[in-house]
Structure formats: structure tokens, C-alpha cells
C-alpha positions as CSV (number, residue, x, y, z in Angstrom):
1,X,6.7,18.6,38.3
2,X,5.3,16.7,35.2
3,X,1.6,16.8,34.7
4,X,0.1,13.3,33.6
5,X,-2.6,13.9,30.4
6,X,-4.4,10.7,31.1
7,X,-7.2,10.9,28.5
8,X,-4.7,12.3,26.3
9,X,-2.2,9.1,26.9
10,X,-5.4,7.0,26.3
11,X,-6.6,8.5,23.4
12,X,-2.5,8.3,22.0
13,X,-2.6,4.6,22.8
14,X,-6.0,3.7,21.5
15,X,-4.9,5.7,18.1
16,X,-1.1,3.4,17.7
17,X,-3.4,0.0,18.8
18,X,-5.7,1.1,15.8
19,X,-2.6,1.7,13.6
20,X,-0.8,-1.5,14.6
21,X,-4.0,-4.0,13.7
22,X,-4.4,-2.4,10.2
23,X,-1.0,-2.3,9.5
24,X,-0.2,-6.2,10.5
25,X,-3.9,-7.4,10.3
26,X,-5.6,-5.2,7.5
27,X,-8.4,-8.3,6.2
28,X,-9.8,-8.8,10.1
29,X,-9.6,-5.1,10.8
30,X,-11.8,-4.8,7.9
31,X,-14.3,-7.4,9.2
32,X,-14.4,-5.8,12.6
33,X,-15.2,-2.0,11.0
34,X,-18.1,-4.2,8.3
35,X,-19.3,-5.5,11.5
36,X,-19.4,-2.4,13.6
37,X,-20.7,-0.6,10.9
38,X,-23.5,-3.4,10.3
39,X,-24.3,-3.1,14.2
40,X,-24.9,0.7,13.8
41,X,-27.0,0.2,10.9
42,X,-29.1,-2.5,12.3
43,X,-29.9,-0.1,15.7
44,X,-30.7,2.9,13.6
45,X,-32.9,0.6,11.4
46,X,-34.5,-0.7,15.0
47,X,-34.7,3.0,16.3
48,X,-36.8,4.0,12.9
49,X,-39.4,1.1,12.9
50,X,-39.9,1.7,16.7
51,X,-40.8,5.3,16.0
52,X,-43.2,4.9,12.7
53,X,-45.0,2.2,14.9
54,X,-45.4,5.4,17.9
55,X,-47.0,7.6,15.2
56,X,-48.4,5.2,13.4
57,X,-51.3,4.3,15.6
């Protein structure tokens, strides 16, 4: 009987995708990890100004 790792196959997958776009696409995968990386900076940004303006007043 063969047991069926499906997060493992997922995480397999998701890792060759990720290889496959920077290999053949390198200049948009870039863009997509700027913009990501913008995104996360953006929220932290948003999470730091909402709580100065708790303990602020």
C-alpha cells in the first residue's frame, strides 16, 4: 500500500512552479517578489501607525 504525502506533494509542486517562472520568466518574477515585498512593507507600516496612535492618546 503507498501512502499519499499530500502537503508534501504540494509543497514539491509549489517549489518546481517557483523554479520554472524564475528560470523562463526571471524580470516578472522579480516584479511579483518587489511587489509582494512592497505589500508586506506597507501593512507593517499600517500596523505601526495604528499602534503609536493607541498609545498616543
Amino acid at each position: 500500500m503507498v501512502v499519499v504525502n499530500t502537503k508534501k506533494i504540494l509543497v514539491l509542486t509549489g517549489v518546481a512552479l517557483l523554479v520554472f517562472f524564475l528560470v523562463t520568466q526571471p524580470t516578472q518574477s522579480a516584479g511579483i517578489v518587489t511587489n509582494i515585498i512592497d505589500t508586506l512593507k506597507e501593512a507593517a507600516e499600517a500596523v505601526i501607525t495604528f499602534v503609536r496612535t493607541v498609545f498616543s492618546g
